[in-house]
N, C-alpha and C positions, 0 to 999 in steps of 0.2 A: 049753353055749355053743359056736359055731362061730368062726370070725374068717378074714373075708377080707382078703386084703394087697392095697392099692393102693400099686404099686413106680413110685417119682418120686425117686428117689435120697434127696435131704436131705428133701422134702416128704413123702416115703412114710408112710400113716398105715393103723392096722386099722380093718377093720368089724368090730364085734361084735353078732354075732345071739343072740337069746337071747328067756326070757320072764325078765320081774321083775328086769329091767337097771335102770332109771332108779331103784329108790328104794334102790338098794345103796352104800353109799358105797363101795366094792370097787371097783365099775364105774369110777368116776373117778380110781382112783391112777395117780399118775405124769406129767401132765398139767402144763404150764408152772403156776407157783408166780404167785401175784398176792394182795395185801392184798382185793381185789375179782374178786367175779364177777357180769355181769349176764344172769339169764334171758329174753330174747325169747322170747314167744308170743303167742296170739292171746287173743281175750273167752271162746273155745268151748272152747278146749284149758286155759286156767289153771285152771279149778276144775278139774278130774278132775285135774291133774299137776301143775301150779307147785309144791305143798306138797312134794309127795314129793320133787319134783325138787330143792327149796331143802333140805331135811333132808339130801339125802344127798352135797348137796355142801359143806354147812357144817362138816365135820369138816378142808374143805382150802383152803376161802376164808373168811377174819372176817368178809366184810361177803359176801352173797349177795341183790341184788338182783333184781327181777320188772318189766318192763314187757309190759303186756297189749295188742297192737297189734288194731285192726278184724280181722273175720274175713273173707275172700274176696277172689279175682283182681282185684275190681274195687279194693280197697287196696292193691295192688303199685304204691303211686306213692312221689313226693317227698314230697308229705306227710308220708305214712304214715311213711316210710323217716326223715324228719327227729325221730319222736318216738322213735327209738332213740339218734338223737345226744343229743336233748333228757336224755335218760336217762343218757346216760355224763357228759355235760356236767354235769345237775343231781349226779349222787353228786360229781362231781369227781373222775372214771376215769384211771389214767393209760397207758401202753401197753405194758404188763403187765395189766389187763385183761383176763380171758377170756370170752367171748361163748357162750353158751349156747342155741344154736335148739330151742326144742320146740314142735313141730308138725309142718303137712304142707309142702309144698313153697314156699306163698307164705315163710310164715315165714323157711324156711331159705335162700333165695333175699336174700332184702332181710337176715335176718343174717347173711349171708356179702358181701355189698356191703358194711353198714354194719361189719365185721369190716376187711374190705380198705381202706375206706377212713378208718376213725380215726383220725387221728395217722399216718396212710400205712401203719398194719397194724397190727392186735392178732391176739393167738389166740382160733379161734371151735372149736366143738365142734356137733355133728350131735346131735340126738337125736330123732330122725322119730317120727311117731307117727301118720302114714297111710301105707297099703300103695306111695301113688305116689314118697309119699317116701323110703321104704324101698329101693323096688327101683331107684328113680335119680335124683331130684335132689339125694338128700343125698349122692350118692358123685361124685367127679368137678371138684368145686371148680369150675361154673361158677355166678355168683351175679347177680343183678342186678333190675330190675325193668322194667314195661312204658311204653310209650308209644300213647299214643292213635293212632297210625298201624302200631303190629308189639309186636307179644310180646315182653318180653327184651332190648330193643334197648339198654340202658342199662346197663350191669355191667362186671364184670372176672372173669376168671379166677383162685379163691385158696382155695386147698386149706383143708379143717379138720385139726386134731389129731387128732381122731378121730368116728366114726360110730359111733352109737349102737343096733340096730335093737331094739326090746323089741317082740316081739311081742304081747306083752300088752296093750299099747295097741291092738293094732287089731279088739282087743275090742267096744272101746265106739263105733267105726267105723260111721257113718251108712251103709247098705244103699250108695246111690248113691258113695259117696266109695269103698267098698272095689271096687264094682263098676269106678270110673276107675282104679283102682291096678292093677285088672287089665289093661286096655291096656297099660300098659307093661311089663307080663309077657310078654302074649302078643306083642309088638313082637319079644323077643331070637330069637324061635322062627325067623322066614321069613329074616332078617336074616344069622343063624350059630349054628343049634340047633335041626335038623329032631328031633331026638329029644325037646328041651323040650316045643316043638309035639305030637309023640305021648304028652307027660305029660300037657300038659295037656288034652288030649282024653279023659282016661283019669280025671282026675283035680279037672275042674272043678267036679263036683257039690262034692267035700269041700274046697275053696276057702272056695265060696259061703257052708258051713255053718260057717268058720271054724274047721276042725279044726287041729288048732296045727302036726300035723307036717308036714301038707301048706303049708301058710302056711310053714313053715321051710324048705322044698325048695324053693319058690317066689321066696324072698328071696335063700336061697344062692345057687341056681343063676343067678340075674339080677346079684347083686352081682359074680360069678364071669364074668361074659361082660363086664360093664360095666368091670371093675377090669381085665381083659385088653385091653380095646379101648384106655381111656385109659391106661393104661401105654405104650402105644405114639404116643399120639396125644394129648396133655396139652391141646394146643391148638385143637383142630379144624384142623388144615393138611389131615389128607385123612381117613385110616379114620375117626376119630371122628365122621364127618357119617353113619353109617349107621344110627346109632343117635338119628336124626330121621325114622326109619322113620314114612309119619302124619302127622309135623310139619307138614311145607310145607301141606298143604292144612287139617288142625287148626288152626294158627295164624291161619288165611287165616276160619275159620269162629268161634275165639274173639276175636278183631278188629272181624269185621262184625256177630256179632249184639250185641255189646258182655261186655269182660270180666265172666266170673263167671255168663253166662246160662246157658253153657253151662261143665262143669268140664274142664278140660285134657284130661283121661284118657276122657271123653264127645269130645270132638273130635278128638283123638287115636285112636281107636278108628273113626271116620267116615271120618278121615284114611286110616287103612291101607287101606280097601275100596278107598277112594280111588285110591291108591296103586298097590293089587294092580291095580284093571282096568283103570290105564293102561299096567301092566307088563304086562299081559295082550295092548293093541290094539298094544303095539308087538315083541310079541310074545315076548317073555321067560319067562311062562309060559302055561299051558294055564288052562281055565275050571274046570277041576274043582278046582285048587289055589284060584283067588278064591271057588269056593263052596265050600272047606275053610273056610280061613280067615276069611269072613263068618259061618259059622256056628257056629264058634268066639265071634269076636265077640259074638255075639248069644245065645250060651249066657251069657256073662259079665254080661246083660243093658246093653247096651252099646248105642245106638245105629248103623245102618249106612246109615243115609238120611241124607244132609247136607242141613241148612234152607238157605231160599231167601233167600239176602244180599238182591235185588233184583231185584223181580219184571217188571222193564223188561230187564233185560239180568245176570242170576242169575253166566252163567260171567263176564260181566266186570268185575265187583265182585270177583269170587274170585281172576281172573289182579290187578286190580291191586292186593291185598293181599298176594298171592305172591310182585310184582316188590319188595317190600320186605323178605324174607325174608331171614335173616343170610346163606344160600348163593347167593343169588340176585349172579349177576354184570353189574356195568355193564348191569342191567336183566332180562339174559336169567335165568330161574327154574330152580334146578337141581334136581331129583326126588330121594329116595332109592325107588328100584325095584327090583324082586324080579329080579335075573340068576339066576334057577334057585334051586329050595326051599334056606335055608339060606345063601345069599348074595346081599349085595345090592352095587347100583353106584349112582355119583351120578351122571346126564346130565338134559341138556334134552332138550325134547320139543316138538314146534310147536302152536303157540298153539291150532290150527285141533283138532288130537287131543284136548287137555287140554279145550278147550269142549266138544266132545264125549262124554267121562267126567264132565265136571258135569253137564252136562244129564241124562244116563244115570243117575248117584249120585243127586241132590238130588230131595228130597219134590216 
């Protein structure tokens, strides 16, 4: 087992990477004490993991409860998010309570809101069990859900106790969901890890085929770059927005064609091409780094053609899902872009350049 540190003074909690994590009760000692625990997951994720995950934490809570929430981006609502309350509420929770995510990113997202917001905070615990959530929504304590106008727009920022990654789970990983988890792999590379980027060029075939130790260098070294950036940047004030590498224009295409058509780490991945050949026309880098990188991409089986929002006016559909983006200031849309392999910067870009890379990107 590996363990990376996420350093936040009092909030500071480990990653622990490993295989055959979740059904060890080992795994959970030492964790805030509570008469209750309740497990959030989804319909898809409880039968393979609820059981194991209930057995092996029954030796350190009396009562260890399961609520099975809908599965997919398009459930990251209130609804959804009120049948976690419904759940704490119905045992009669009190706040002591610890909160249990297993799953991929929707999950851990809406249990870390529904964690932050209980009684104004209970203890929630990470236990990812897809690649995207692995290598970064469960680290990082940002938590929340979407809104019919932007991604994400609705949360809070609040750390778990701890992060779980069991690579074992990403076993039984639907082809498409491990291929999205790798977008956000490949993100840490152009960002701050030109040598990641030459792993995984080196290294992608045995990804793909789920060999475990390449899956373990892949998780480390991401939890490693990400636990570095927000160590410094807890809140997004400034370094932490680099690591929306893809985002702005991802979000902009899980938006329009409506949550869940498309999965995060698929628009995410469209996002970076994106990204790169605006960084490209403003001249930041050269053409030969965006067809690295795209075909990177596209080894990942990853989408790099962005779909047509509206086929009347395609890039402005895309700028005005952009101008609602969480970086996006008093209107104007701010970029994460490639300032040279290995580092990026956040700036705008005129309106006139960026319809220009859409038109260029999109099918």
């Amino acid at each position: 087992m590996n363990t990376v540190h996420i350093a936040l003074q009092e909030r500071s909690y480990p990653i622990e990477i490993g295989t055959d994590l979740l059904a060890q009760a080992g795994t959970f000692a030492g964790l805030p004490r509570a008469s209750q625990a309740l497990i959030v997951t989804n319909t898809t994720v409880a039968p393979l993991y609820a059981a194991a995950l209930q057995s092996a934490l029954q030796p350190h809570y009396p009562k260890v409860h399961v609520v099975a929430l809908p599965d997919g981006e398009a459930f990251k609502t209130w609804e959804t998010l009120n049948l976690i309350f419904d759940a704490l509420l119905g045992h009669a929770c009190d706040r002591k309570t610890v909160l249990f995510a297993l799953g991929g990113g929707v999950v851990g997202d809406m249990t870390g809101f529904a964690a932050a917001s209980f009684m104004r905070g209970v203890p929630f615990v990470q236990v990812p069990t897809t690649l995207l959530a692995q290598v970064d929504s469960s680290v990082g304590g940002k938590t929340a859900i979407n809104h019919p106008l932007g991604k994400n727009m609705i949360g809070a920022f609040y750390q778990p106790q701890r992060v779980i990654c069991d690579l074992s789970s990403l076993q039984t990983l639907p082809e498409r969901e491990l291929s999205a988890g790798l977008a956000e792999v490949i993100k840490y590379g152009p960002i701050a890890d030109m040598a990641l980027l030459d792993w995984l060029e080196a290294n992608m075939d045995a990804l793909m085929a789920r060999e475990v130790s390449a899956l373990a260098h892949a998780v480390k070294r991401s939890c490693e770059i990400k636990a570095h950036v927000v160590g410094q940047d807890e809140r997004e004030a400034g370094l932490r927005a680099i690591l929306n590498f893809g985002h702005t224009f991802g979000h902009a295409i899980e938006a329009g064609m409506g949550y869940g058509a498309w999965l995060h780490g698929e628009a995410v991945g469209c996002g970076m091409v994106m990204a790169a050949t605006l960084s490209q026309r403003l001249g930041l880098v050269d053409a030969a780094f965006v067809q690295r990188l795209t075909a990177l991409i596209a080894r990942a089986k990853l989408p790099v053609r962005g779909p047509v929002l509206d086929p009347q006016d395609n890039a402005g559909r895309y700028l005005e899902f952009m101008r609602v983006d969480k970086k996006a200031e008093a209107g104007d849309i701010k970029f994460v872009l490639i300032d040279g392999p290995g580092k990026a910067v956040v700036r705008g870009a005129p309106d006139a350049l960026v319809r220009e890379v859409i038109d260029a990107c999109c099918a």
